[in-house]
Backbone bond lengths (Angstrom), bond angles and torsions (degrees), N, CA, C in turn:
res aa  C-N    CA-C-N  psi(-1)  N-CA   C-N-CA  omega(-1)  CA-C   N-CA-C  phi
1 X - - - 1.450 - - 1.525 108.75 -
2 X 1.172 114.74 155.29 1.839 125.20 -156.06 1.460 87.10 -107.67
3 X 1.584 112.93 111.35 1.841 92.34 156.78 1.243 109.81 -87.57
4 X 1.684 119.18 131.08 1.265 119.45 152.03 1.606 143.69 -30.64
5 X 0.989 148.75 178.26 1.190 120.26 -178.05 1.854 97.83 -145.43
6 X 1.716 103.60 129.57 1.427 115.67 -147.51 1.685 90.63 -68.12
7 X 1.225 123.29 167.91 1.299 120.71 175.59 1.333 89.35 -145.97
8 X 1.678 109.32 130.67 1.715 124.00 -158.11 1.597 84.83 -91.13
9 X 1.768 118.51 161.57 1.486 119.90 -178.69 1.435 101.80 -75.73
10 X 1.341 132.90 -7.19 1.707 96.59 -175.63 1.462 103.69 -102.93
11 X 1.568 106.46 10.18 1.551 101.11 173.76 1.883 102.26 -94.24
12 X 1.364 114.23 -13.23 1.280 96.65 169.96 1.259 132.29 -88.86
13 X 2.248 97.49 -18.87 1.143 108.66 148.47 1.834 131.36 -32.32
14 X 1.349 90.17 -74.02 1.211 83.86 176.91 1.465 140.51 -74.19
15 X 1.782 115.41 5.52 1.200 131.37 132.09 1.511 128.49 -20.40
16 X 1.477 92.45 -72.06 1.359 98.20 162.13 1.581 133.05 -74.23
17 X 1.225 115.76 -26.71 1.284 107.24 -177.77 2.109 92.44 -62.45
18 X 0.935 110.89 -41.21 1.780 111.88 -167.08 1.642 87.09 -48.15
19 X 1.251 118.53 -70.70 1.750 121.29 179.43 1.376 105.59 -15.87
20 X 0.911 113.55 -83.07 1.526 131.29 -151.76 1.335 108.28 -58.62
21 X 1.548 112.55 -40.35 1.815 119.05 160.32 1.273 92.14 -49.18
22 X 1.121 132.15 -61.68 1.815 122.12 -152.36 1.556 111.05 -56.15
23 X 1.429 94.54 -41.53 1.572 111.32 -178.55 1.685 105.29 -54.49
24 X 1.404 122.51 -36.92 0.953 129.86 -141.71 1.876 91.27 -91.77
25 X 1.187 104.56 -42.68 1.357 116.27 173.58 1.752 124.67 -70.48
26 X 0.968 98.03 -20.13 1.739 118.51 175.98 1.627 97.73 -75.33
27 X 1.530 94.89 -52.34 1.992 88.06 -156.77 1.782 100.05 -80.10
28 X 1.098 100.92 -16.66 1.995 102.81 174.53 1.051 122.08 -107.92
29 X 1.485 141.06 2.57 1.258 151.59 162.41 1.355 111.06 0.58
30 X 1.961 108.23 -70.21 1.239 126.46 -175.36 1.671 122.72 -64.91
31 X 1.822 96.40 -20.61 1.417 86.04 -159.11 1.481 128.30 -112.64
32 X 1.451 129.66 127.62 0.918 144.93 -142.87 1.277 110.13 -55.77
33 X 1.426 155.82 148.11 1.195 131.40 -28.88 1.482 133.03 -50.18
34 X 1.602 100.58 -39.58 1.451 98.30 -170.41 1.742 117.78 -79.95
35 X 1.074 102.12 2.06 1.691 91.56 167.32 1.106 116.71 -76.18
36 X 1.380 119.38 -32.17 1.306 119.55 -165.63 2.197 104.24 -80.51
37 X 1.911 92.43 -37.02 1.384 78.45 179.43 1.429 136.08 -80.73
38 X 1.384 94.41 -12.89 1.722 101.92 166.37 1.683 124.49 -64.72
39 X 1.681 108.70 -28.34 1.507 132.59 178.87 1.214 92.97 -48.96
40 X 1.753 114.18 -68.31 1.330 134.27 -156.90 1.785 96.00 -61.28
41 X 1.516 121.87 -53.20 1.159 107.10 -166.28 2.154 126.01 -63.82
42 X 1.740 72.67 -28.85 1.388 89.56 165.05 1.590 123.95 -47.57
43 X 1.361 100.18 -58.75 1.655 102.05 174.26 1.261 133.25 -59.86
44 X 1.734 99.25 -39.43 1.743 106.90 170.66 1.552 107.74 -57.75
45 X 1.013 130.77 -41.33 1.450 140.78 -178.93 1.514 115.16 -50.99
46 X 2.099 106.21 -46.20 1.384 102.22 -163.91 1.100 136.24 13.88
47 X 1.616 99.28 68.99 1.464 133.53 -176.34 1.621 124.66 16.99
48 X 1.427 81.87 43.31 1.802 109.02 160.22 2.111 108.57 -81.01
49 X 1.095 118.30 130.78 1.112 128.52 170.26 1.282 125.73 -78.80
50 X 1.446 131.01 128.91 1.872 154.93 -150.88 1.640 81.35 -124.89
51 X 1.145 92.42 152.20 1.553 129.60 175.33 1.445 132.01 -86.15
52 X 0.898 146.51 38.36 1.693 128.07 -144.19 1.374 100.49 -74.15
53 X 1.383 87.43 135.52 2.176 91.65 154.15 1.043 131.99 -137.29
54 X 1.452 135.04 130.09 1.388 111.42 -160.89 1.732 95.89 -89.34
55 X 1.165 123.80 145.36 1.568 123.12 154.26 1.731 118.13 -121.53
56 X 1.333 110.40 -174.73 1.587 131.90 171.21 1.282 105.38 -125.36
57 X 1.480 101.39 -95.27 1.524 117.48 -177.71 1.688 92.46 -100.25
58 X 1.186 134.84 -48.43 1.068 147.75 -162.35 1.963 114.70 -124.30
59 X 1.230 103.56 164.80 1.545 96.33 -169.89 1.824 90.19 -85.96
60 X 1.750 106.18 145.01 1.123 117.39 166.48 1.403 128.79 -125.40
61 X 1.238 102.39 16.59 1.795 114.95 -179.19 1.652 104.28 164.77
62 X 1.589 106.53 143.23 1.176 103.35 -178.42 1.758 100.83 -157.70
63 X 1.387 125.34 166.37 1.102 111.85 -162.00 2.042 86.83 -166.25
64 X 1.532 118.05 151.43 1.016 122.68 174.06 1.677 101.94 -110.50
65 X 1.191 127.41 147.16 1.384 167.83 -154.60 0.976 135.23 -131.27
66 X 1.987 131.06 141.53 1.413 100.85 155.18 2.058 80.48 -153.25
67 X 0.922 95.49 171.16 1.737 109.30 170.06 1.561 121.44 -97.13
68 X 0.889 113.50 101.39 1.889 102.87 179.81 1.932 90.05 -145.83
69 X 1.850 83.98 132.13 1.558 92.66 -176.60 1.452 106.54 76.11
70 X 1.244 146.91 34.25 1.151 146.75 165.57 2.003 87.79 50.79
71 X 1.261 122.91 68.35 1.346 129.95 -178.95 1.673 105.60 -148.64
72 X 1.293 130.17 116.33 1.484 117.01 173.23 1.655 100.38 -79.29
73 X 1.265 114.08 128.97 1.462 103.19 -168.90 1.999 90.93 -122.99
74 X 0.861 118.98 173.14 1.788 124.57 164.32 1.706 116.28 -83.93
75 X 1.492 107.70 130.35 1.355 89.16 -168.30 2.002 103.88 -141.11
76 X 1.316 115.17 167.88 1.413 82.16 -163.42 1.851 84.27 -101.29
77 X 2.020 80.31 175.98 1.887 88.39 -167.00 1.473 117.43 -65.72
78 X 1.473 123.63 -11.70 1.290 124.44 -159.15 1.018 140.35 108.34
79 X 1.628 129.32 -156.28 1.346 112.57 113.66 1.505 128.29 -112.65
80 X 1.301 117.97 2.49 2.012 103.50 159.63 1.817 84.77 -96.40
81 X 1.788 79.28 163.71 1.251 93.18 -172.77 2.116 117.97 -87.84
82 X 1.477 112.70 143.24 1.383 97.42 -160.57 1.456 109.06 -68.42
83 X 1.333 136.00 -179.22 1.382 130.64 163.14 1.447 117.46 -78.09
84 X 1.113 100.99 121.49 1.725 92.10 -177.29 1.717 112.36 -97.25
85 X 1.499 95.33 147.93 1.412 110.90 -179.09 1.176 116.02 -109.96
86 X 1.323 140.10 145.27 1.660 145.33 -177.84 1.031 111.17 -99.55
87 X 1.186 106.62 116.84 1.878 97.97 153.78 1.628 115.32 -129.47
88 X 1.005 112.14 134.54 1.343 136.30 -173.95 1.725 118.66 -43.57
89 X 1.468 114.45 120.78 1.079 115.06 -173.23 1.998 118.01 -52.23
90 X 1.238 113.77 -34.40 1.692 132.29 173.86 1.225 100.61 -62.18
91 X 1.763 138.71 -42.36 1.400 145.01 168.36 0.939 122.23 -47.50
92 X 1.874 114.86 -81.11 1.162 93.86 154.36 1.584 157.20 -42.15
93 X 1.614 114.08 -24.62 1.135 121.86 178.80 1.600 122.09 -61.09
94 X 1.918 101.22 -30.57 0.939 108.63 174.06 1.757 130.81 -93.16
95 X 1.197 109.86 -1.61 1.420 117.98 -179.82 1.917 84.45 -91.27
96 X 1.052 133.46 -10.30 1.383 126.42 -176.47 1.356 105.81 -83.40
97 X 0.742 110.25 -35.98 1.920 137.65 -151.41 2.239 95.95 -91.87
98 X 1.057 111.15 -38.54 1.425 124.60 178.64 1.456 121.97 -140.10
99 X 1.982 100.49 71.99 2.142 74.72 -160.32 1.884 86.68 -95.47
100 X 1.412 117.75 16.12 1.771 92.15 173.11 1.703 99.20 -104.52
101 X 1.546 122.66 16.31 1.087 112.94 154.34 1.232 119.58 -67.73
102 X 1.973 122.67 -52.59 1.207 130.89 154.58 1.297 119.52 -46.31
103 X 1.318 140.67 -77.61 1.269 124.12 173.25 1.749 131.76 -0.48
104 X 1.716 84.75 -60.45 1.563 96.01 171.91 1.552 135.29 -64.98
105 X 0.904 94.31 -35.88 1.651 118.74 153.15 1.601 129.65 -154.72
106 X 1.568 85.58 113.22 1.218 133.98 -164.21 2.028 103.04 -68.23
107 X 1.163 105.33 9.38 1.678 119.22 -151.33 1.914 80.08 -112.58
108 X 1.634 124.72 -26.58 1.282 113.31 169.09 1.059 138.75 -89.70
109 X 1.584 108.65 -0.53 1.722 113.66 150.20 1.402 142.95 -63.31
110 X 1.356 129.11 128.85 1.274 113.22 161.56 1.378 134.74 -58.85
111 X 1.294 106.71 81.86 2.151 124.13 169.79 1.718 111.50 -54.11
112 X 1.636 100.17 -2.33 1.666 71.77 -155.38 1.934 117.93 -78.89
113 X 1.533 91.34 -7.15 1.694 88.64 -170.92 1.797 88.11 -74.74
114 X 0.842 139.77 -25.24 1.948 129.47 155.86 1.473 108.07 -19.14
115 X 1.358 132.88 0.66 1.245 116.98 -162.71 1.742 94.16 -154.80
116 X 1.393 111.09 4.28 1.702 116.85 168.03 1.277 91.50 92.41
117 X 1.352 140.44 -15.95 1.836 122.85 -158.24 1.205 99.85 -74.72
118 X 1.202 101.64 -157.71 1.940 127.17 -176.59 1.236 105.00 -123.24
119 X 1.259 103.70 104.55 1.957 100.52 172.77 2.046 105.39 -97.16
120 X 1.246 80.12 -174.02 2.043 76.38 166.05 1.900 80.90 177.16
121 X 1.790 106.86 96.20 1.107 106.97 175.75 1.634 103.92 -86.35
């Protein structure tokens, strides 16, 4: 018999928070600033894979990444390890909580792991 394997809520959280970026990138593709800055992040990346994790006090979900096609897709770590970026467990909660606020402007996401750094929105 196969045991399943439990998946804790802020990793589905942040399931969704990845969604809702996608969404966010789908409905603005065309439109100027962020097409161009996702292009750009795209390239700095050259589809090298970033880390996300969400934390509080402590990390509570984390997931590896990469951007290709203006698409956040899942990607594996490699072998060096990717740079990981933070984002804040209250952040995410709230891009969950309002993602056609984000949608609409796409200027209230954290972009910055697009560029390999360390954020902690």
């Amino acid at each position: 018999m196969t045991k399943s394997r439990k998946i804790s809520d802020d990793q589905v959280q942040l399931e969704r928070y990845l969604d809702i970026c996608n969404r966010v990138l789908d409905a603005n593709q065309d439109r100027f600033p962020y097409n161009r800055i996702w292009a750009a992040g795209e390239a700095a990346l050259e589809g090298r894979p970033v880390a996300l994790a969400v934390v509080d006090e402590e990390p509570r979900a984390h997931c590896v990444v990469k951007l290709e096609g203006h698409h956040i897709e899942a990607a594996e770590g490699g072998g060096e390890a990717p740079p990981v970026s933070r984002l804040s467990k209250k952040y995410i909660e709230d891009v969950l909580a309002n993602p056609d606020k984000y949608i609409a402007d796409p200027s209230l996401i954290d972009w910055r792991w697009l560029m390999g750094g360390k954020t902690s929105s």
